[in-house]
Every structure is written in C-alpha cells, then in structure tokens.
C-alpha positions in Angstrom: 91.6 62.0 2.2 92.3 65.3 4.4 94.9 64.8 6.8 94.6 68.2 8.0 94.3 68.6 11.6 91.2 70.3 13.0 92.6 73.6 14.4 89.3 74.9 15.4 88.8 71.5 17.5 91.7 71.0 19.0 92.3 74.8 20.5 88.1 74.5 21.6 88.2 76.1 25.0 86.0 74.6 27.6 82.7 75.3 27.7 80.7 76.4 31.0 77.3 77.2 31.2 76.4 79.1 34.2 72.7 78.9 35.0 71.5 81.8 36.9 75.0 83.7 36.3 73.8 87.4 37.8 76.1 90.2 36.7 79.0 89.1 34.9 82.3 89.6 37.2 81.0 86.5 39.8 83.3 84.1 41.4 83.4 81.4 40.0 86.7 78.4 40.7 89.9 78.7 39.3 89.5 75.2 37.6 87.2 77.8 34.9 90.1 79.6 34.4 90.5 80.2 30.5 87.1 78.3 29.7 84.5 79.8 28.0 81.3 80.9 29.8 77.8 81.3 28.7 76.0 83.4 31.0 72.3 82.2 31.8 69.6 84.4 33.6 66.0 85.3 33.2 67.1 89.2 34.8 67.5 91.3 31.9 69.5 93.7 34.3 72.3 90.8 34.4 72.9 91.0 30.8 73.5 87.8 30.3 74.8 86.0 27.6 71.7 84.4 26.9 67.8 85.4 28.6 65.8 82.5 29.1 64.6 80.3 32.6 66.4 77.4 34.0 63.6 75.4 33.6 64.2 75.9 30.1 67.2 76.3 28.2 65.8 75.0 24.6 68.1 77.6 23.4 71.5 75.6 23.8 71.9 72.8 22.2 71.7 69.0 24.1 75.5 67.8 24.5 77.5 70.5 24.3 78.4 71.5 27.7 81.3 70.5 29.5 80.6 72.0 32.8 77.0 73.4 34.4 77.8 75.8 37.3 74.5 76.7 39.6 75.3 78.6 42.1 72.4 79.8 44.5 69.9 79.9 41.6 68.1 76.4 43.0 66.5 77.8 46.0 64.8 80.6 43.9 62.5 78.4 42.4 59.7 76.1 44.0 60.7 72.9 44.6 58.6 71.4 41.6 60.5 73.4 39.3 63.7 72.1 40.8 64.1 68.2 38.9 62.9 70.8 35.4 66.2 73.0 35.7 68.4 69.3 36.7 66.8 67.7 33.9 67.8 70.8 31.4 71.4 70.6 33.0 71.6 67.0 32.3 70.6 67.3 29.0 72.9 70.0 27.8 76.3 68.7 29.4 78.4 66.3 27.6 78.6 62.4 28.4 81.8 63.3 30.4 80.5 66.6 31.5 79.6 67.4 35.3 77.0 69.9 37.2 78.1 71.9 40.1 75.6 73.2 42.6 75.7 75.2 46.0 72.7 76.0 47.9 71.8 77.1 51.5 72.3 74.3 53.9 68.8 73.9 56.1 69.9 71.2 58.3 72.7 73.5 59.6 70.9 76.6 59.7 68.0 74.9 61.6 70.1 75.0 64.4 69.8 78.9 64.0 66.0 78.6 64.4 66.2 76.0 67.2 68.3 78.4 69.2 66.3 81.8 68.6 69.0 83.0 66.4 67.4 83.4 63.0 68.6 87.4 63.3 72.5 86.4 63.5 74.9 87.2 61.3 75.6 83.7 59.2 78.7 85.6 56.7 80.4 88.1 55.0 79.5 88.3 51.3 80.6 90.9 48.3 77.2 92.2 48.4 76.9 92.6 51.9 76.4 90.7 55.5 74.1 88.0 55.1 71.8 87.0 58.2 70.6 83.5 59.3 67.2 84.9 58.1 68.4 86.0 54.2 69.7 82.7 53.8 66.8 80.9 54.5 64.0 83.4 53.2 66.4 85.4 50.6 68.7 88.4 51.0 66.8 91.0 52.8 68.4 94.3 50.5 67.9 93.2 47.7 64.0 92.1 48.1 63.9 95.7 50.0 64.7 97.3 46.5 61.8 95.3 45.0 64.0 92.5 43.3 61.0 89.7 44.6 63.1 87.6 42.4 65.6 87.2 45.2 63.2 84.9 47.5 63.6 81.9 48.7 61.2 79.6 47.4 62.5 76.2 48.4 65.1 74.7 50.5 67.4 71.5 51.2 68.8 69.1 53.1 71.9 66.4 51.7 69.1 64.3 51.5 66.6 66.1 49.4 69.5 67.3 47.5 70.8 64.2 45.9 67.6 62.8 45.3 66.3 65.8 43.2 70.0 65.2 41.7 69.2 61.7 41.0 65.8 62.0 39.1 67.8 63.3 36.1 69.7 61.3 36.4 73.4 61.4 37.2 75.4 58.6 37.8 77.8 59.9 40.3 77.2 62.1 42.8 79.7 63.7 45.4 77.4 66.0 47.9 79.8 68.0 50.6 79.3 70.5 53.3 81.1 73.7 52.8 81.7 77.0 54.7 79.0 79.6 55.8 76.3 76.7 55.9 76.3 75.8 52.2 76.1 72.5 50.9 77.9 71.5 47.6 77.8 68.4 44.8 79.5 68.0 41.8 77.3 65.3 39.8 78.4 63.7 36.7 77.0 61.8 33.6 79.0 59.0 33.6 81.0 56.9 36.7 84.3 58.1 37.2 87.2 55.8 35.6 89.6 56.2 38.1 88.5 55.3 41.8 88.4 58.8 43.6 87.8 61.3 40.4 84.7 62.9 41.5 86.0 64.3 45.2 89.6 65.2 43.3 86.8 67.0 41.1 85.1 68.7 44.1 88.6 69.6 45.7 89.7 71.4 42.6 86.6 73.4 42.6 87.5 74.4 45.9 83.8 74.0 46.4 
C-alpha cells in the first residue's frame, strides 16, 4: 500500500476556463487570483489558449472545470446558439463547479431607446467610450475596423437569461443587476450547502 501523499493533487491550482477570453491581459475578479486560466476564443488574433467555438469545446475534457467565466461573449451569438455554449459550460465544470456570465442588460437600456437616447454615452471602458447604441448592436470601432465578429447578435432580459441558464441545467442560479447596464449570474451544478453560498459567491466576484 502507498501512503504517499499526492503532491501533484494537492498543490492543483484552480482551474478557469474563460470562454471567449479576447487578448490575454482582461479583467477578470480577484477571486481568480492564482488560478489557472485556459483561454477560449474562435479569434486567432486573441491567441488564446485554445481555438475552437463556444458552441463547442469537444477539446476540454467533461468535468474538469472548476470555474466558467463568460464575459460578453453570449450576445455575439444568435440566440439558438446560446443554450449550445450553456450546455458545453455545464458539461465541462465540475459537480461543485459554477458559470459566471455578464451580458448587456436590455430591459435597462430600453429606457435609452424609449427616451431617444440610443446615441448617449452608457460608460467608460479600457477600449474606449461605449454608447447606448454599441451596447445593444456591438461596439461601433471595432466593427468600423472590419472585426463583424463584434456584433450583437442576440440580447436579454433577467427573464430570458435564467431560462436559457436553466435548459442546461443548473441547479442554482443567482441573476443580479450590475453597473453600466449589465446584468450578472453565477449558476451552479449542485444546490449550495450552506443557506446564502451562491450571493456570498456573486459578492466575491465582485460581479
């Protein structure tokens, strides 16, 4: 019998996968801090860690993440495609892993549109402002330099959201408005044991 500890398991960082990563350098929480990170995008020009769709990430292995970030990658596909990337999320986390998602908030920005003010500045972002208008239709610059891949094909609502959330399905979801008309969920694969784990999740995401 070996009583040797497994080194290799027991100093295992993290793992995150983070679908539709972009360049590397994003933000991403401080809760990643010292995790590992596989980068996932179909741009070649992100260099990512690995190339490959959303829809289909055959390439990684079912179970072995502990965290999925998606960041602003679900509104670039149409909305058929959306419960395919989910599904692919849910299938690669761990039982006690969890999906994080941000996307444009429509509800909120509709009252842009209801107003006539679809040309108004909605934030400040590293890459630039961002208008009322990018956020709903996709950031004007970059589809100016001919990166089509930056539209907006889709959109939500909390409602819409959790239910394309549920088809996977999760079985906790915690959906939250956040700044700059975003909304944000942290969904996991198995109900929390401790009444109150999944929003002390999403507050230490500082989503």
């Amino acid at each position: 019998m070996n009583d040797t500890p497994d080194l290799h398991q027991q100093n295992r960082a993290k793992l995150l996968v983070n679908l539709g990563s972009g360049p590397k350098g994003g933000w991403l929480p401080a809760m990643f801090a010292g995790w590992r990170e596989l980068r996932v995008d179909s741009n070649p020009m992100a260099a990512p860690d690995l190339l490959a769709d959303v829809t289909d990430l055959s390439a990684i292995e079912s179970g072995s993440a502990d965290a999925v970030w998606l960041a602003h990658c679900l509104e670039h596909l149409y909305l058929h495609q959306v419960g395919q990337a989910i599904a692919e999320a849910h299938r690669i986390l761990a039982d006690d892993g969890f999906l994080c998602l941000i996307v444009p908030d429509l509800q909120a920005l509709a009252e842009y549109i209801a107003s006539d003010r679809l040309h108004e500045i909605a934030h400040q972002s590293p890459a630039g402002t961002v208008t009322v208008h990018d956020m709903v239709f996709g950031f004007g610059p970059y589809l100016a330099n001919g990166q089509i891949s930056a539209a907006h094909r889709c959109g939500f609502t909390p409602t819409l959201l959790v239910r394309k959330i549920q088809e996977a399905p999760f079985a906790e979801i915690v959906l939250r408005r956040r700044p700059h008309h975003q909304l944000a969920a942290v969904a996991c694969k198995r109900p929390a044991a401790v009444e109150g784990e999944r929003d002390a999740l999403l507050a230490g995401l500082e989503l």
